[in-house]
VEXVO-131585 format. One record per residue: z, x, y of N, C-alpha, C in turn. Coordinates in pm, whole numbers, plus 50000, padded with zeros to 5 digits. Atoms other than C-alpha are relative to their C-alpha. Layout:
BEGIN
ZXYZXYZXY/...
//
This chain:
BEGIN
498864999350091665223698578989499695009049883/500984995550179663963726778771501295006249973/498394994650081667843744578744499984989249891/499645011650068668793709178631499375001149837/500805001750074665683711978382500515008549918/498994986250024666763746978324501074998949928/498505006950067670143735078231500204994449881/500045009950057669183709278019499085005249900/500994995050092665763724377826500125009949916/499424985250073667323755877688500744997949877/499635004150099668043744577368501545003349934/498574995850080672313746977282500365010150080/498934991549926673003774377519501344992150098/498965004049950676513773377665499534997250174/500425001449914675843754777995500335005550119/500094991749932677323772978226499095010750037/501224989249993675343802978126498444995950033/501035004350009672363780278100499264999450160/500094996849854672703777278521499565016750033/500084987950000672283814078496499085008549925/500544990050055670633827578221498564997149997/501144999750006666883815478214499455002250105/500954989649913664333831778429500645005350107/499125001149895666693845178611500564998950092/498885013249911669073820378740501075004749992/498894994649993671793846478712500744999650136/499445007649894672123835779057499505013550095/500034985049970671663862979351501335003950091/498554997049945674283882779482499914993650119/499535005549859675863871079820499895003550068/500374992449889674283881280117500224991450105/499545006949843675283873680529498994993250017/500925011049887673983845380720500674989950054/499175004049871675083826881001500264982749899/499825016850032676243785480925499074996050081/501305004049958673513768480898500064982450099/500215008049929672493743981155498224994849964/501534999749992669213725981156498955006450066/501164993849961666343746181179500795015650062/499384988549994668963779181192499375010549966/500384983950092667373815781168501045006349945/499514992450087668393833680896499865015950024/500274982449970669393871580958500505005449871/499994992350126668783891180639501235010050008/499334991250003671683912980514499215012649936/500784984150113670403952080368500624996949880/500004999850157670473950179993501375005550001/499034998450043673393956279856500065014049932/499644987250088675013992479739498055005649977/501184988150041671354009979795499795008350117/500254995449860670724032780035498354996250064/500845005649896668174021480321498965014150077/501314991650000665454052180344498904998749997/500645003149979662344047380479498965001349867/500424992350146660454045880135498285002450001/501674991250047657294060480007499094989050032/501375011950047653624039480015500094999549844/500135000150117653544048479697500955008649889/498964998050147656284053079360499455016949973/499954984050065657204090179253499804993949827/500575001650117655484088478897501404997649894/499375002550119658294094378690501324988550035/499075009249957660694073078886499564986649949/500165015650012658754041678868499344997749855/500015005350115658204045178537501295005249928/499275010150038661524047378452501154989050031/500005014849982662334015678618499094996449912/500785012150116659443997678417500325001049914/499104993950151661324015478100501254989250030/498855008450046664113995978182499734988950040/500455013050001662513963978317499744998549851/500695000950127660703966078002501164997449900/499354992850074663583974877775501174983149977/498845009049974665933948277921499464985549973/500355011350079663643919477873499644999849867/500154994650129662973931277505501304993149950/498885003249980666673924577514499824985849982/499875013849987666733894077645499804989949907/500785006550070664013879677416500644995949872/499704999150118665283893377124501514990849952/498685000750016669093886377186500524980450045/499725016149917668143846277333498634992049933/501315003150091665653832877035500014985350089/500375015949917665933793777290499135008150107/500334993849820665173815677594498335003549978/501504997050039662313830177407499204993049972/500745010550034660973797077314499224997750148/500235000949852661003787777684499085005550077/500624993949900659103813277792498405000749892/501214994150065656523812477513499945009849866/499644990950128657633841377320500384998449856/499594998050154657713841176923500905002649927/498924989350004660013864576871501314987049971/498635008950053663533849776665499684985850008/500385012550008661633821676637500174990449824/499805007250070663653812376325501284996450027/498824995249977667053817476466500694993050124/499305004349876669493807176771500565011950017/499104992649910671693826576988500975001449935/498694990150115674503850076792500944995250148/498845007349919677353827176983501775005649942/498674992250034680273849976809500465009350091/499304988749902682953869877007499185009050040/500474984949964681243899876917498874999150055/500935002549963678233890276990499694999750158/500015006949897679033876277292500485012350097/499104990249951680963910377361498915009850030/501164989849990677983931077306498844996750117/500785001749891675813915677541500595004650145/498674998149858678833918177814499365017050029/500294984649963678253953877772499165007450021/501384999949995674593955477727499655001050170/499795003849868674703937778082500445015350116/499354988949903676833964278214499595014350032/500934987050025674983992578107498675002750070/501534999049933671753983678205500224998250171/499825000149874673273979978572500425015150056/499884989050028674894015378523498705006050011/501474993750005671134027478447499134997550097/500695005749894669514008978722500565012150105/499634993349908671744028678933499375014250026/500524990049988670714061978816498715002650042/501574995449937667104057578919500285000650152/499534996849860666774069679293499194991150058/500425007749970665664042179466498875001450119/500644995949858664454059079773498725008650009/501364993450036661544076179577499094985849937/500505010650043660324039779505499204995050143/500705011049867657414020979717500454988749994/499815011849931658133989679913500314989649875/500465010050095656833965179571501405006749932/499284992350115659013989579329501504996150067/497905000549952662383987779569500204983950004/499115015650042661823947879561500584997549870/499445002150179662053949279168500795003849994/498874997150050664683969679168501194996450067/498725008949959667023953379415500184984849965/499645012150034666303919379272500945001149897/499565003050106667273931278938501605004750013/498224991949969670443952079069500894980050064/499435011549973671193916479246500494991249846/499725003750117670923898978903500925005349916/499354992550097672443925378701501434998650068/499005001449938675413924578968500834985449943/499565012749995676143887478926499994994449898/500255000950162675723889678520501405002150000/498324997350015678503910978543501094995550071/498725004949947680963892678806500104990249900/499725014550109680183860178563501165001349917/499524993250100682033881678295501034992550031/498524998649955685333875878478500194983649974/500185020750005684803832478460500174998249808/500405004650113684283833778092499704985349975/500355007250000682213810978071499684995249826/500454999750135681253813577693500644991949941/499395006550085684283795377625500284981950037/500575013750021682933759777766498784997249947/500854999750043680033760077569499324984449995/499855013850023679603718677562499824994150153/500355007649858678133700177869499524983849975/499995017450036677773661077904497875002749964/501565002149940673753671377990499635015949897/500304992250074673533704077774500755002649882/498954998750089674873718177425499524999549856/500185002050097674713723077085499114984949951/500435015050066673733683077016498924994750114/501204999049941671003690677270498375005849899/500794988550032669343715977040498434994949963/501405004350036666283694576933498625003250124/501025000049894664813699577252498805008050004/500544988750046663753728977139498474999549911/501185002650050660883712976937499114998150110/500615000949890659253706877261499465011350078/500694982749958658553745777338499715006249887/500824991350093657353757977030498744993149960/500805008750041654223754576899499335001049831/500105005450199653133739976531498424999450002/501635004650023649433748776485499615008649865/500324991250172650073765376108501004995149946/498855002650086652283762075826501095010750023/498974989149974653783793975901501294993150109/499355006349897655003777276240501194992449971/499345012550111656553745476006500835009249953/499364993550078658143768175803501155011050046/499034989549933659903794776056500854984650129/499035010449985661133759276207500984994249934/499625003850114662363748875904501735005449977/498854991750000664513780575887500265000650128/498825009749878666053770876221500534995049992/499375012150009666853740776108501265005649919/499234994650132668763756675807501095010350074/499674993249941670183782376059501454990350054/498975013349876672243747576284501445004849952/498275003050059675343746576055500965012150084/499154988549935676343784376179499904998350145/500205001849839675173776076560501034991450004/499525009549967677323744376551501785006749972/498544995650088680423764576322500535010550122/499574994249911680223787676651500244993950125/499175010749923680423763476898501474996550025/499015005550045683283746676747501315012750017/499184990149989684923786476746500235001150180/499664994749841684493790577119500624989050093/499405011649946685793754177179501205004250002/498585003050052688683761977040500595010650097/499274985749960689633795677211499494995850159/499235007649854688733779477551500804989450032/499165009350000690963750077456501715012550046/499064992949970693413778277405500775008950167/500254996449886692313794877737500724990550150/500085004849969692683765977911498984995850100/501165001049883689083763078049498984990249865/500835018550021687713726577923499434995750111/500685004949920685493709278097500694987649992/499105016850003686703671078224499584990849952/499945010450025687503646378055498444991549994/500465006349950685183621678243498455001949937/501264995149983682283640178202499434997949798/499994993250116682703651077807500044985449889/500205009950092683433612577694498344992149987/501404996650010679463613077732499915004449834/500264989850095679103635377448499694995149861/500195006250137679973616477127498984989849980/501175010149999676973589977173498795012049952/500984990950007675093621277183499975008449894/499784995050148676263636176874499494988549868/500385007950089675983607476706498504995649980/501435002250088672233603276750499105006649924/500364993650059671773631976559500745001249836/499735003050164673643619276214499294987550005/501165011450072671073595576061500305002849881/500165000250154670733584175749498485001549973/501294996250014666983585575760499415012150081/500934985749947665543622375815499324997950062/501135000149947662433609975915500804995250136/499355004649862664793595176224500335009150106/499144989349913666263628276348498855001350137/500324993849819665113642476734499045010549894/500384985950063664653675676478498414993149911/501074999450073662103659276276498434994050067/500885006049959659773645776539497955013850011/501494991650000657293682676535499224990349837/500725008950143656493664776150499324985950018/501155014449969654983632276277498605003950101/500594989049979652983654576473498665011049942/500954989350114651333674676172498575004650070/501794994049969648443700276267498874998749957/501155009450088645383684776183499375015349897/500654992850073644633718976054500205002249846/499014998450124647163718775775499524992449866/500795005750094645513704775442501344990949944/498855011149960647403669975370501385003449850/498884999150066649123683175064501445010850043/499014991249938650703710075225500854995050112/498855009249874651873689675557501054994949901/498735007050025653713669675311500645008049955/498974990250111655423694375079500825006050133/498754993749909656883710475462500394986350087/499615011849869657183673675625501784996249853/498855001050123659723666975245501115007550047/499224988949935660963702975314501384994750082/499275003449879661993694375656501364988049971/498875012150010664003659075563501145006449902/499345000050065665433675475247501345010850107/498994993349913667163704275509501144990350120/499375008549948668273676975776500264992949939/499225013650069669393649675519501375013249978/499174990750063671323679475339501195011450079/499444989749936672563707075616500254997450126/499325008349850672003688776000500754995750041/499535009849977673073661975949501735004449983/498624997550029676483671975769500605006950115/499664993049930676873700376000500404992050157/499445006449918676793673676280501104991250002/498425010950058679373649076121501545007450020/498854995049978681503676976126500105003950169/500324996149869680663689876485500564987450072/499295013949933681743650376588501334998549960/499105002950051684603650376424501125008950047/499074990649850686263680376617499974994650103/499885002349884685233668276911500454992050008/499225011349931686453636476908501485002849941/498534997150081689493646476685500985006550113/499154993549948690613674776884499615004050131/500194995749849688153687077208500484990950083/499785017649893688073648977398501575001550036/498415004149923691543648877400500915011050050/499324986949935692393683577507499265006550106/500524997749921689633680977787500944998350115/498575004949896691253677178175499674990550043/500395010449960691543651578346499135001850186/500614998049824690703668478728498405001749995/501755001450026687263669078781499415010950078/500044985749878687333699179040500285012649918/499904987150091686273733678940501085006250017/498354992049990689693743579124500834997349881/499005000850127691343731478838499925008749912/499934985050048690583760878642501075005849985/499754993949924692763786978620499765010250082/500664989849898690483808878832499404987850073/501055013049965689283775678975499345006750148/500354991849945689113789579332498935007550034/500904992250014687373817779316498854998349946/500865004950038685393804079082498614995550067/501125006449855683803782379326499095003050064/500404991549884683533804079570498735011349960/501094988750040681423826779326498984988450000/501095007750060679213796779223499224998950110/500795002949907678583788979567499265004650111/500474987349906677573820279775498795003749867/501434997150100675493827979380499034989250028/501485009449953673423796979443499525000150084/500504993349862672903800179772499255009450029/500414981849912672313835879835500675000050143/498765000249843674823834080138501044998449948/498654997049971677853841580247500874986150054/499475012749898678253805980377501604994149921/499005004050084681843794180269499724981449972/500105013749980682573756680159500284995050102/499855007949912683833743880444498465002650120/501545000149954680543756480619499174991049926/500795006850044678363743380385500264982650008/499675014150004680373710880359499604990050151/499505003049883680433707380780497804997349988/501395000050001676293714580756499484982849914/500865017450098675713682280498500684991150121/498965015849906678353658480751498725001250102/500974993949896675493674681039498894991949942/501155001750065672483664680816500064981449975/499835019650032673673629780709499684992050080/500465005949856673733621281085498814997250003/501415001149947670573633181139499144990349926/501245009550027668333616380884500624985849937/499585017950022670573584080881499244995050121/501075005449883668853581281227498604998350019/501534999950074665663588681092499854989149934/499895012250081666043561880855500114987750083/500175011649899666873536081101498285000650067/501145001349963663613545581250498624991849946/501465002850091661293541780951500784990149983/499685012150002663563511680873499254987050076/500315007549949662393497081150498664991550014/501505001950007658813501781087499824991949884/500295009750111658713480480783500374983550032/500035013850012659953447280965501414997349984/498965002250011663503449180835501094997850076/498345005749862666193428881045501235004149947/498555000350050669433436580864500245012650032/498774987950000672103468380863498785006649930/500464991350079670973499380711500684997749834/499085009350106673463490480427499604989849932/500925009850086671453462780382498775000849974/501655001250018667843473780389500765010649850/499584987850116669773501680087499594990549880/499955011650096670753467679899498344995249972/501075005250055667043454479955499395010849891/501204988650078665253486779821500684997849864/499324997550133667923486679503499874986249889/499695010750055667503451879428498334984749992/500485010449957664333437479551498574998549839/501184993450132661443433979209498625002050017/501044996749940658843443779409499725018550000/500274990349994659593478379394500345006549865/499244994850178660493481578949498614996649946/500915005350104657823479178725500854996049855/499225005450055658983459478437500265007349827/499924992850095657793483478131500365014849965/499834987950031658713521478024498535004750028/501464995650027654433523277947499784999050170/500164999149905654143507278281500385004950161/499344987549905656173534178504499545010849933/500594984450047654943563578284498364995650094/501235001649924651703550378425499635003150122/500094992549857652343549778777500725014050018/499874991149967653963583678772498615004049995/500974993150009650703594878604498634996850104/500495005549878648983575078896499935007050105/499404993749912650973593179141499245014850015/499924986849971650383628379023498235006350030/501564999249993646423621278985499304998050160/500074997849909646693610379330500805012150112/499884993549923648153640179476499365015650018/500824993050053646293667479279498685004050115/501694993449902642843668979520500574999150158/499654995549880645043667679839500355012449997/500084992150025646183700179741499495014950122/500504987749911643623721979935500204996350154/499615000249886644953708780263501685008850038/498774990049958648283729380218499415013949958/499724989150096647313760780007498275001950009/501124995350019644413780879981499765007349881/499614995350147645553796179645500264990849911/499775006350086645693774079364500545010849843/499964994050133646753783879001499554993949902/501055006250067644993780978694500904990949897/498925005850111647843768078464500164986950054/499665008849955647733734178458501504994249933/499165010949993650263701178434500154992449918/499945015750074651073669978223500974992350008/498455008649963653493643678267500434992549856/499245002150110655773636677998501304987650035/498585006550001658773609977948500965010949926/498624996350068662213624577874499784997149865/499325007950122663073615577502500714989350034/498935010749999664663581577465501765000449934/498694997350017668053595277340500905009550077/499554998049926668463614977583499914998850167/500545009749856667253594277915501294995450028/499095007749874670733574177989500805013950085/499504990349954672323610178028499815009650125/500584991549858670013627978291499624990150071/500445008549873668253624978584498634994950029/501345007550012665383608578688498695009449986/501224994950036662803635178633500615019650037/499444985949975662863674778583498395007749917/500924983749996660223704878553499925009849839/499684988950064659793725678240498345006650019/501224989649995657523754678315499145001849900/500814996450118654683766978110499995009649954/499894986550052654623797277864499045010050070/500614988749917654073829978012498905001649992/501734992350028651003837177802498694988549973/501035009449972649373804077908499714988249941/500385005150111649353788577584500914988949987/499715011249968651443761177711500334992750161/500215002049825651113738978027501434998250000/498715004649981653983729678226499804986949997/499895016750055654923693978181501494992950150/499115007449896656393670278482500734991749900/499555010650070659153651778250500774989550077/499635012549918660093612678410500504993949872/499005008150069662983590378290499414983050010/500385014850010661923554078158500624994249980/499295006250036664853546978078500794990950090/499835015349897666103509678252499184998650118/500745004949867663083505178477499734996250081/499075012349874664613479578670501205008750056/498804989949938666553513178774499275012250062/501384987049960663313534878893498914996250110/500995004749944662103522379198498805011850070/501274992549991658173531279296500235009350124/500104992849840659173541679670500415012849989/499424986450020660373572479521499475011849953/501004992550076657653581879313499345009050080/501154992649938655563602279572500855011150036/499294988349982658653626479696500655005049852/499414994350172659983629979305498775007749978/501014991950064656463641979205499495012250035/500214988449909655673665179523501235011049940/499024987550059659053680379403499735005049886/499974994350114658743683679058498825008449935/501244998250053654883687978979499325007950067/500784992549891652973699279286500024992050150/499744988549931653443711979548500955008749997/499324995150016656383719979429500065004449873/499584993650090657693732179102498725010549891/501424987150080654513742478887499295004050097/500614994449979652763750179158500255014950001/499224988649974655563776779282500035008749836/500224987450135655923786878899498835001849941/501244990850061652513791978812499655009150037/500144989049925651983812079099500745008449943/499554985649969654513832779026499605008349839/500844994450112653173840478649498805006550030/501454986849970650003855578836500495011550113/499694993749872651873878379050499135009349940/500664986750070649843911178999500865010650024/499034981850027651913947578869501484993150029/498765004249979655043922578851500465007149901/499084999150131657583928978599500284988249924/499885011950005658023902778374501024990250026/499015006149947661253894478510499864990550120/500335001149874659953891178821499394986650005/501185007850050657283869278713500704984350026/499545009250090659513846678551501264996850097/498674999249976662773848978785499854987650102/499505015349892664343815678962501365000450057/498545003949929666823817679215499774985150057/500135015949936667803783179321499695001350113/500185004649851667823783779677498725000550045/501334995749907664783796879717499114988849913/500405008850119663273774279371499924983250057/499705011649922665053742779474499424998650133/500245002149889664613743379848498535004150040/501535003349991660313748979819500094985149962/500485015650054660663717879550500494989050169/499835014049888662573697779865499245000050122/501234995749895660353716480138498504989549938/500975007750042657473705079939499494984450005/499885009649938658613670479951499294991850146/500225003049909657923669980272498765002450071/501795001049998654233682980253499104989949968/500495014050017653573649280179498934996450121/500835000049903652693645580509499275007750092/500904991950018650833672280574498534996149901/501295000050036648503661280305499814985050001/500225013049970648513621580427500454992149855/499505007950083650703607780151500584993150019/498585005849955653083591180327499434989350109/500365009749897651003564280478500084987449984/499295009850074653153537080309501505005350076/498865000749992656553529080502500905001149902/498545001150106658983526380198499295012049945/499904987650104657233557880064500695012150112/499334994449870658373576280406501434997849968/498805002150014661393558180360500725007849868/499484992150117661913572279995499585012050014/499594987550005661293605780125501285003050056/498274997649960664563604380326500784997849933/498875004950108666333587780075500075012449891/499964985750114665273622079870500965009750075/499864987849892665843644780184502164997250004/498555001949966669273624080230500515005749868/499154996950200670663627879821500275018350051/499884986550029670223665479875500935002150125/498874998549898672423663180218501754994749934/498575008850037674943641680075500475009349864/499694994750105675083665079793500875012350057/499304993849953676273692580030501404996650018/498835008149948678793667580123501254997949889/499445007550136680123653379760500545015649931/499454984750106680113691679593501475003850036/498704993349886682303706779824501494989150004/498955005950013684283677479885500664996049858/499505005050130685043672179507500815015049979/499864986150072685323710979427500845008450083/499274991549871687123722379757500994992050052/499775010149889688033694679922501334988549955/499175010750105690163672479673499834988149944/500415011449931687883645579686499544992849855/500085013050184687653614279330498955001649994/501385003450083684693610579152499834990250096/500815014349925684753572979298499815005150145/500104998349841685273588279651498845006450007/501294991049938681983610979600498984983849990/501145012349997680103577679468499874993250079/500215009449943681153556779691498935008150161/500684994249900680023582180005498524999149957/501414997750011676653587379820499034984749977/500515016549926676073547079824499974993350106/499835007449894676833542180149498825012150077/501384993549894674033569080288498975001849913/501264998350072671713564880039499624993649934/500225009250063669183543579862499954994949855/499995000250139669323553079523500944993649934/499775012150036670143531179264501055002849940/498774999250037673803533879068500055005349927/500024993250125672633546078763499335016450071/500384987649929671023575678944501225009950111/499334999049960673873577979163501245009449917/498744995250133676633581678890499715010149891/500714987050056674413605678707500245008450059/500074986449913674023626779011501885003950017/498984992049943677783629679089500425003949843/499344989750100678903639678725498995010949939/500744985650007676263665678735500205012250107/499684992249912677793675879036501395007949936/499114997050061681023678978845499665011049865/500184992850051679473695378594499355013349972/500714986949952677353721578729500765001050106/499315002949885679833727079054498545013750073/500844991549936677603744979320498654999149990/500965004149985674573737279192498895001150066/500815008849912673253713079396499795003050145/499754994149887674233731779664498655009450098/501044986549999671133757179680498864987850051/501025009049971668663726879738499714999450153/500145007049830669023714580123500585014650046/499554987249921670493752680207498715008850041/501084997450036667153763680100499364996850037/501275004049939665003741580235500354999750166/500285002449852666343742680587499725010350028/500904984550002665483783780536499044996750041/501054995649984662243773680464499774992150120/500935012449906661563745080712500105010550149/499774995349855663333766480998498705011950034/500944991450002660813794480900498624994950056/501415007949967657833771880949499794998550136/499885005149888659123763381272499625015750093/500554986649919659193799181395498975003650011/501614993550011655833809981255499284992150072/500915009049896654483776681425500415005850165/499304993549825656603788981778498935014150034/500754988449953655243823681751498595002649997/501414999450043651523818381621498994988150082/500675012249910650643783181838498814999949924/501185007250056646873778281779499795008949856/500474992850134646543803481510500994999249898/499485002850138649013789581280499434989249896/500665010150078647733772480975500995000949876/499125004350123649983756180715499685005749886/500504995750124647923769280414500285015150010/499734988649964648503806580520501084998750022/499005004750060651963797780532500894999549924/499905003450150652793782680238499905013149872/500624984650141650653812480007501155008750090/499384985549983652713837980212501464999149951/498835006450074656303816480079500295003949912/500264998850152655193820079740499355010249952/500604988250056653463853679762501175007949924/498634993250047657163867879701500334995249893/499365002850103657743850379367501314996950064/499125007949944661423835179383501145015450018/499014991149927663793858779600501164994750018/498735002549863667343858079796499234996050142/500895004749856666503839280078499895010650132/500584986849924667173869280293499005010049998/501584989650010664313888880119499234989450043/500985009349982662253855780186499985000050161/499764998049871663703857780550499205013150025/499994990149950662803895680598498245001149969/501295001449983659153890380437499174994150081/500755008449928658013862580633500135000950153/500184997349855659083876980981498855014449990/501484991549994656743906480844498624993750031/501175010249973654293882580828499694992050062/500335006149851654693863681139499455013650078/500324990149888654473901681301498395001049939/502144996650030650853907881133499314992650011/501155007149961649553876581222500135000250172/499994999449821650143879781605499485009650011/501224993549950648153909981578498824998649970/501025003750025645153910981686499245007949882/
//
């Protein structure tokens, strides 16, 4: 779930964009491939608008440097023009500042965007080696799907139940405080809020006008969440938690004079600025949100969709494909489930072994301390299995973190934030403690494979060591390909003998299923016509997860539409891939060779992931 994370960690960006704009999650353009069936080959489409010329071994000098002029140029851009984004990644840079959320602002980038796709063009692509024409058709993909966004305006829902302005604290959690200077260019952040929040409130209004609100349902979330950011005690705020904290380096009169600082700005400027920020929303957004819950409701709803869900993807697959593929999938590992059901002893319905797992207190630990524990249990035990998938490790390590407690009832049960580019921060597995008697253990071993390793940091550390990347490259996350390793990964469980516990088997299907049934619920909500209660109730009746996880997941479906979609599309890519390379390679296939060749590509369109890895089935069949 690192979009999700993605989504959610990006301190106040408008959430839409937030699906899009960090490492880029601009989505990739829409390329052919057949409806997927289990274990379906994928036939790569040719790149889009480039011509197809057998290219050089090696880059014409001045060509491929200037491509790196405008790789270079454009993340400079980025950095400069996305002071959260830059946190995220590490970078310094506008590290007193937020995101210039005004028209113009918002206008200038539009065009920025457009330009630098314009310029991309003019380089000749066909004087570029093999490495050089992947960079530059990823970024033409990206840059493509920057600019269709344009047409959605998205800028003008800025406000998500799970992201948003009254998120922004999060943001203390990617910078780092090891001077006063640090304290002090936080400080002026803080002091900065009132105009971040005064623009907000402008772009509410002019998509109220628009008529592109987000629903209802989703948005009466929100004010709990505003409100735990007016306190009467400073020392209380989300914002003031880097100050309890203090760098031991900092000499104690000085901590205090910027820990004072700090309260006198949030008693004085936050806080107010949030009182007012609640007071629109409930005054005037809440009640001029919609009530449909389907992105068709829009008025580009439609299309909309249709862009969200071929961009996450990377296919051409329509909804009713994708939708017909989850009904296909449900089958399958509901029968699976009966299987491992059986192996545990259980006499009753499937229906009812759901009820035991959700209900029985054998599988809750009863404290917050004592579930942060067994995650950290979990991840210590999966760590030295490791060299049975992968023969590449990375050096960037891990840590497991809880959510914040103010914002735990809102998300989901656990999510990914990467580590800074230049090392100088790990990535961090973050797990929800919130109602523990709502977090059962059987789940813990496929949540962690996804989020921690084998999946998420492993895939993004790797791709921070690519060598002669760009840093786009480095850094870039398409879902399908992102997502569907984390759910692939999952399933390396057994591969590295984790899964030698029935109910932990069982809670990998119950993972494997959520991401089927999600095919199922999107579509049918967003295409299909289909209630909120009608997605819940489908996703309780094939699956074990617990209500509060449940009802989370479908108004995140509502609120990210498409999404979720990229997960199980993705992983039946990769699984089907596995299957071939095992078909064509017999004794000389080895899982660990594999795997590294998955992730040698950094995160692609699954058709470049398709078109590499049949290269690399052909060079291992020779002798």
């Amino acid at each position: 779930m690192l979009t999700v994370l993605i989504t959610r960690i990006t301190q106040g960006l408008p959430p839409a964009a937030l699906a899009f704009s960090l490492a880029a999650a601009l989505g990739a353009v829409a390329m052919a491939g057949p409806a997927l069936a289990q274990g379906a080959a994928f036939t790569p489409a040719p790149a889009p608008a480039v011509p197809q010329a057998k290219p050089p071994t090696v880059s014409d000098p001045a060509t491929a440097r200037a491509l790196r002029q405008l790789f270079d140029e454009e993340w400079e851009r980025r950095m400069r023009q996305n002071p959260e984004e830059a946190a995220y990644f590490g970078d310094r840079r506008g590290a007193q500042g937020w995101t210039d959320l005004s028209l113009q602002a918002i206008a200038a980038r539009e065009a920025a965007d457009r330009a630098a796709l314009q310029r991309l063009r003019a380089i000749a692509r066909h004087k570029l080696s093999p490495a050089d024409q992947l960079h530059y058709d990823t970024f033409a993909w990206l840059q493509q799907e920057a600019v269709r966004r344009q047409d959605f305006k998205e800028h003008l829902q800025p406000v998500g139940h799970q992201s948003g302005p009254q998120t922004a604290d999060r943001i203390g959690e990617l910078l780092r405080f090891s001077s006063a200077a640090d304290y002090r260019l936080y400080i002026h952040r803080l002091s900065a809020l009132p105009r971040y929040l005064e623009q907000h409130i402008a772009l509410m209004r002019e998509g109220v006008k628009a008529g592109l609100v987000p629903p209802k349902v989703l948005m009466q979330r929100v004010p709990a969440q505003i409100a735990a950011q007016v306190v009467q005690d400073p020392k209380a705020s989300p914002f003031y938690r880097p100050f309890k904290r203090m760098a031991a380096s900092l000499a104690a009169d000085e901590g205090q004079a910027l820990a004072l600082e700090a309260q006198a700005v949030i008693r004085d400027q936050v806080v107010p600025a949030y009182q007012a920020f609640g007071r629109y929303f409930l005054e005037e957004y809440l009640p001029s949100c919609r009530e449909d819950i389907a992105a068709t409701a829009r008025p580009d709803g439609a299309a909309y969709y249709e862009f969200l869900a071929r961009a996450y993807t990377t296919t051409t697959l329509s909804a009713e494909d994708i939708h017909q593929t989850g009904l296909a999938e449900v089958a399958r590992i509901r029968a699976e489930m009966e299987r491992v059901k059986a192996q545990t002893g259980f006499q009753g319905s499937l229906e009812a072994f759901f009820t035991f797992l959700r209900t029985d207190p054998r599988f809750y630990k009863q404290t917050p301390a004592e579930l942060l524990a067994a995650y950290e249990a979990v991840s210590k035990r999966i760590d030295p299995q490791m060299v049975k998938v992968f023969r590449k490790l990375p050096r960037l390590p891990y840590g497991v973190r809880p959510i914040p407690d103010h914002q735990a009832p809102d998300t989901t049960t656990a999510y990914y934030q990467p580590g800074a580019n230049d090392g100088s921060r790990a990535g961090f597995y973050y797990v929800n403690l919130y109602r523990p008697e709502m977090r059962p253990t059987w789940e813990m071993v496929p949540l962690t494979l996804h989020e921690a390793v084998p999946g998420h940091h492993h895939q993004f550390a790797l791709g921070l060591e690519l060598a002669d990347a760009p840093t786009f490259r480095r850094t870039a996350y398409f879902v399908a390909y992102g997502e569907g390793w984390g759910l692939y990964a999952e399933q390396l469980g057994y591969d590295m003998g984790l899964y030698d516990d029935p109910y932990d088997r069982f809670g990998q299907l119950v993972y494997e299923m959520w991401r089927a049934v999600r095919l199922v619920v999107d579509t049918g909500m967003h295409a299909k016509g289909w209630s909120r209660e009608r997605a819940i109730a489908y996703f309780r009746a094939n699956a074990a997860k617990t209500e509060q996880d449940i009802v989370n997941e479908i108004d995140r479906y509502i609120g990210t539409p498409g999404q979720a979609l990229a997960y199980k599309i993705g992983q039946l890519r990769i699984s089907g891939l596995r299957r071939q390379a095992e078909q064509a390679l017999g004794d000389r296939f080895d899982v660990r060779d594999f795997n590294d060749a998955v992730l040698s590509t950094g995160s692609v369109p699954l058709a470049v992931l398709e078109a590499h890895m049949a290269a690399w089935i052909a060079a291992q069949r020779r002798p």
